[in-house]
N, C-alpha and C positions, 0 to 999 in steps of 0.2 A: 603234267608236271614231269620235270625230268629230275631224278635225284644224280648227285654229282657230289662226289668226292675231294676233297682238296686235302691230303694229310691226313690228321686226324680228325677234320672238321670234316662236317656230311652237311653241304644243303640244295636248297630245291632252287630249281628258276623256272621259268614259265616258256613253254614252248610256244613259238613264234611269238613273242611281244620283241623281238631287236625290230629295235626302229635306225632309221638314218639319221645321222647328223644333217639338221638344214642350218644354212649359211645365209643370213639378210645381211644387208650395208644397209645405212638410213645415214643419207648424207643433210645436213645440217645448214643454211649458207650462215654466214655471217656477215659481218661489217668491209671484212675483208677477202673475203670469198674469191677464189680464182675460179671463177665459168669458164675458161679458156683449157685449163687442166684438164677435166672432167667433162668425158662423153655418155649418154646413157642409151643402151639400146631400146630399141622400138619393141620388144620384146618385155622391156621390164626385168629383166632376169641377167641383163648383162652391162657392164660398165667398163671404160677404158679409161686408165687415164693416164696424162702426157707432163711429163718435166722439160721444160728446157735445158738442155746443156749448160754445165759452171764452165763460161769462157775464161775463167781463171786456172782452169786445169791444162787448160792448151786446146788446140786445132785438133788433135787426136785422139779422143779419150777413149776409155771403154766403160765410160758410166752409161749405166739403164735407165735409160729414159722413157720406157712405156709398158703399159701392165696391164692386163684385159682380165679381168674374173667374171666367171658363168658363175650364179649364185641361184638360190631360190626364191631372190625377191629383191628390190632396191626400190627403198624407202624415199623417193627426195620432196624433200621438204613435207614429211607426213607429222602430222599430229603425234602426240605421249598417246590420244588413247586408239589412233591406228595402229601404231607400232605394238602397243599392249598386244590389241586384240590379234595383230598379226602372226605375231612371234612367241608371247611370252603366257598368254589366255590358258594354251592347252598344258606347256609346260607346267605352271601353280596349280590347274585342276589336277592335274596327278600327280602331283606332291604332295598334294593334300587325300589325295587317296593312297598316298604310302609308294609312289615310284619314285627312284632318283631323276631325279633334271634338272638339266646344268642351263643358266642364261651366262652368256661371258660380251662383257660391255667393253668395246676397245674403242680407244680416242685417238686420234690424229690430229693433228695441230699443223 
């Protein structure tokens, strides 16, 4: 244990528990799903994916039309209880043993 000062507050934290941020995508299809958008590496661990140009903006744009993330996992088309166990298992067992952990759910449309 390391004790540390902050002001007038004094507390402890636990030498070597910093962990890393991991990063999953779990991609979803739907009804409407564009397969054409979305590349997924052979690796599992990487994704790219592609917008066509707004031909409404003109012949010359500078819109970004492609995005590649290295991530620590890509979910497609997995189950509620893969993803659980993937991602979210170790997170709640040490919540429940008194560490902070954060799950953050983002949706794209």
């Amino acid at each position: 244990m390391k004790r540390r000062k902050n002001g007038n507050k004094q507390y402890f934290t636990r030498m070597g528990t910093r962990k890393k941020v991991h990063a999953f995508v779990r991609v979803k299809p739907t009804d409407d799903f564009a397969h054409e958008m979305i590349r997924y590496g052979d690796d599992k661990r990487s994704i790219d994916i592609h917008l066509k140009k707004d031909i409404r903006r003109g012949v010359v744009n500078n819109q970004q039309t492609d995005w590649s993330f290295k991530l620590d996992g890509v979910l497609h088309d997995a189950s509620q209880d893969l993803v659980y166990e993937t991602v979210a298992k170790d997170v709640v067992s040490q919540a429940l043993d008194g560490y902070n952990g954060n799950l953050i759910n983002c949706c794209l449309m």
